[in-house]
C-alpha positions in Angstrom: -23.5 0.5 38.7 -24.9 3.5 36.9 -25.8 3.2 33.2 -23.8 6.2 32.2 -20.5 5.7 34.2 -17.8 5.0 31.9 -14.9 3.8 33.1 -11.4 6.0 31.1 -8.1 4.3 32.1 -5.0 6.5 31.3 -1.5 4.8 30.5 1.6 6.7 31.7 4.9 6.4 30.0 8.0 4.2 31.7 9.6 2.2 28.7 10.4 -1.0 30.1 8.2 -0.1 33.6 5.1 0.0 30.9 4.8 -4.4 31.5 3.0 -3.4 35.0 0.0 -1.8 32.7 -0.3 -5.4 32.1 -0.6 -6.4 35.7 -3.0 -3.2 36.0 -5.2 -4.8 33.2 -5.3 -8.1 34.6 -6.2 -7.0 38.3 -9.3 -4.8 36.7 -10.6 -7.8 34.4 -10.0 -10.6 37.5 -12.3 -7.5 39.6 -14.3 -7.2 36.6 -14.0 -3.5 36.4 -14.9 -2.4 32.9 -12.8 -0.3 30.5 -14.8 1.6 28.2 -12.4 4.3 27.2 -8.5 4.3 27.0 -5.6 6.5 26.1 -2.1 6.2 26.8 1.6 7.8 26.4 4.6 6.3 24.9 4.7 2.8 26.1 1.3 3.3 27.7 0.0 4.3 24.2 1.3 0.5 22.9 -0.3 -1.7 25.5 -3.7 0.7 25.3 -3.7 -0.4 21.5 -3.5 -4.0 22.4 -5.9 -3.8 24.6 -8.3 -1.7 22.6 -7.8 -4.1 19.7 -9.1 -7.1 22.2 -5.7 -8.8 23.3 -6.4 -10.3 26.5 -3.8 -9.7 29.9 -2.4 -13.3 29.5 -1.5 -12.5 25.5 0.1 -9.2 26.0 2.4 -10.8 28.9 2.9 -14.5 26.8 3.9 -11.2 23.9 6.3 -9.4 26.6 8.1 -12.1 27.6 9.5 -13.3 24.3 10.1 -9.6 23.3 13.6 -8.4 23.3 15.2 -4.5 22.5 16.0 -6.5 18.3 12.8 -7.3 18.1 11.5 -4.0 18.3 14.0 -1.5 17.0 17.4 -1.5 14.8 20.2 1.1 14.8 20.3 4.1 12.0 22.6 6.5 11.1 22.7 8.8 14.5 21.1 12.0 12.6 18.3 12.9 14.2 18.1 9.5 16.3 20.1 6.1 17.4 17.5 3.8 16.5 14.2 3.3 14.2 11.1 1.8 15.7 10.1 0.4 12.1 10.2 -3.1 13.4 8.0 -2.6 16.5 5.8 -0.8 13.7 6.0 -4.0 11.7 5.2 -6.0 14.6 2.1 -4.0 15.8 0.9 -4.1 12.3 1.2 -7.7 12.1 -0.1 -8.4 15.4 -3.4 -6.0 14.5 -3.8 -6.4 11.2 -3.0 -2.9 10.0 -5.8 -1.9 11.6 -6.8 1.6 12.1 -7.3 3.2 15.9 -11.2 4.1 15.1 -11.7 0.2 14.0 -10.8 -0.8 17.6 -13.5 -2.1 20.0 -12.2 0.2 22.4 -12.3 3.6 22.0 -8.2 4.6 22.4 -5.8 7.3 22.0 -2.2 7.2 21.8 -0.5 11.1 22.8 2.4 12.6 21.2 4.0 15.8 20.9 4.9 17.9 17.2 8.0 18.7 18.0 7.8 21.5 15.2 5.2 23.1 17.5 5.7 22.1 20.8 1.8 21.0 21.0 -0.1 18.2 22.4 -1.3 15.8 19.6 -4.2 13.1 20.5 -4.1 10.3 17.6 -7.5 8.6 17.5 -7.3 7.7 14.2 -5.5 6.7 11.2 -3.1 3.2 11.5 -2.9 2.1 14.8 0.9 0.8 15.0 2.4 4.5 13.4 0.7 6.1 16.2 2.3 3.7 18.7 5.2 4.2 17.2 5.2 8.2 17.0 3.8 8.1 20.9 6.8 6.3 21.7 9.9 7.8 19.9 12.1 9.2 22.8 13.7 12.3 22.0 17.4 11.8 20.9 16.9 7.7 20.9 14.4 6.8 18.4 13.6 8.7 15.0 10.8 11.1 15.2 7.7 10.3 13.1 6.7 12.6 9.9 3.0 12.7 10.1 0.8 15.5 7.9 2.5 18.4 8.5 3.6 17.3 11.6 7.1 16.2 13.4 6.1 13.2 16.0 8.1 11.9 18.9 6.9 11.0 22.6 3.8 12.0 24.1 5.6 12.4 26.9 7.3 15.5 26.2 4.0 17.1 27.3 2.3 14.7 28.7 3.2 12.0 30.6 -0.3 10.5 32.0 -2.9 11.2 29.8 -5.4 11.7 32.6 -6.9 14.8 30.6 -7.6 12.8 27.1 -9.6 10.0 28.4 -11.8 13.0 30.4 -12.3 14.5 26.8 -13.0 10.8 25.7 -16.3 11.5 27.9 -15.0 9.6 30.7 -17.0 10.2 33.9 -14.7 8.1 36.2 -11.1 8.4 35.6 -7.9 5.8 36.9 -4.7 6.6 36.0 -1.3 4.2 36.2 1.9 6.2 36.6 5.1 4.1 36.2 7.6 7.8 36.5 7.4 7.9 40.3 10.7 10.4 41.0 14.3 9.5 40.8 16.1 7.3 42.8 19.7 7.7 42.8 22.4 6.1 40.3 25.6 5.6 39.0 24.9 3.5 36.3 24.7 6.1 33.4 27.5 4.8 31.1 26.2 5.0 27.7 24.3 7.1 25.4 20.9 5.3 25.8 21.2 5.8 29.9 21.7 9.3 29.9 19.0 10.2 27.4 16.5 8.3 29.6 17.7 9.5 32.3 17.7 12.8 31.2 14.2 12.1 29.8 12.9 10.8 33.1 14.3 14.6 35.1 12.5 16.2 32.6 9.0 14.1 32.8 9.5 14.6 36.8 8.7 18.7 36.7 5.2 18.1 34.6 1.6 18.6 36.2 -0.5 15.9 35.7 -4.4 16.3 35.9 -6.1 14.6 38.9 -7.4 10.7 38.5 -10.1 10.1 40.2 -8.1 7.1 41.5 -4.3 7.1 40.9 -2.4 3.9 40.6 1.3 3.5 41.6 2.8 0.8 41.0 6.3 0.3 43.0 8.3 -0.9 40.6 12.2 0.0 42.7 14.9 0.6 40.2 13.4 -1.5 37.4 15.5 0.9 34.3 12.9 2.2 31.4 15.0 0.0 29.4 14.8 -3.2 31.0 13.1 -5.8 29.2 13.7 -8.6 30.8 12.3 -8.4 34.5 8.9 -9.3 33.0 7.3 -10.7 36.1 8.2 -8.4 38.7 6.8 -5.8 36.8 3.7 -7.4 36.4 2.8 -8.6 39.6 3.7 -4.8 40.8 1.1 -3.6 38.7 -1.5 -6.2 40.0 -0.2 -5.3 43.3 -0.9 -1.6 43.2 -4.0 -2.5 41.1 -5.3 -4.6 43.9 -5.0 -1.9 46.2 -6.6 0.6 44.0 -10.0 -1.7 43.9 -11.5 -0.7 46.6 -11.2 3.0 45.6 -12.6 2.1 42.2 -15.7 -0.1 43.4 -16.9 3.0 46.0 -17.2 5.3 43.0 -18.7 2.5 40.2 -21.1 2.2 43.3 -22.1 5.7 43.6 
């Protein structure tokens, strides 16, 4: 392996889906592929700070499946959103100490969008669970985040694999997990939450994302964004697709 390669490994968005970055993560560390930069969107942006902060595969999936929707959010006032992410911001925090994104061992970056100015915003720094939180506040479902003189809510708004920010992270070999793999038909949109993430997932659909070196997909059927529960299959879909991917990734460590 060349001394300068360095591995960037970008984290899609997919709510519920986002358990199969889990399964990617495990794949790479059994085929000891190193991560030496990371940056993710929305749900990607939570299990990249994990990671970065040194939680192993087998912790963030023991984590996942005792983690339910209560444990994570609570209903507000529907003003500018159905639900606060405060308690997934308490439980990050908790989990990490409070700790800042440049304390990490990783180098990470979690992507949102200020909705004041429409704009990309790449959060490498500061407390590492408001970012998650900001990178993950849906449009319409969750309460966007104050933050400076900004407006946060979901990376991705703009952009849904962060292929581009672990490139400016000085990557020089880029993988990229993508959980939004177009729509598959349905007629299960009877509340509120369904159609905004539904409506969410048309809209991520029409956006370019920038090249990976080596894209992974993992096939992950009609698991719903917000499905918490099917823990496993998601998991072993992103090993799956990981798997597949290795071969791909050790040809270019190799060069």
């Amino acid at each position: 392996m060349a001394r300068d390669i360095c591995v960037g490994l970008a984290l899609g968005g997919g709510g519920g889906r986002g358990i199969a970055h889990i399964g990617v993560l495990a794949e790479l560390e059994a085929a000891r592929i190193p991560v030496h930069v990371i940056a993710g969107t929305s749900v990607g942006s939570l299990i990249a700070v994990l990671y970065a902060a040194g939680l192993t595969p087998r912790q963030m999936l023991a984590l996942a499946m005792q983690t339910n929707w209560g444990d994570l959010v609570q209903p507000v006032m529907p003003r500018v959103g159905l639900v606060s992410a405060t308690r997934m911001e308490s439980l990050v925090n908790e989990i990490l100490y409070s700790a800042k994104l440049e304390e990490l061992p990783i180098p990470v970056a979690a992507v949102a969008c200020d909705l004041y100015s429409g704009r990309e915003v790449v959060l490498r720094q500061g407390n590492a669970a408001l970012a998650v939180k900001a990178s993950c506040a849906v449009p319409g479902i969750f309460l966007p985040v104050p933050h400076k003189d900004m407006l946060l809510a979901d990376g991705g708004i703009v952009n849904g694999v962060p292929v581009n920010v672990v490139r400016n992270m000085n990557a020089t070999l880029t993988v990229a997990v993508q959980l939004q793999q177009g729509l598959r038909e349905t007629h299960e949109l009877n509340s509120i939450f369904a159609i905004l993430s539904r409506s969410f997932e048309v809209m991520q659909r029409s956006q370019h994302m920038e090249e990976p070196d080596v894209l992974i997909l993992p096939e992950l059927g009609n698991h719903h964004m917000g499905d918490l529960t099917r823990v496993m299959p998601a998991y072993e879909a992103g090993r799956a697709a990981a798997h597949e991917a290795l071969p791909a990734i050790k040809e270019l460590l190799g060069k």
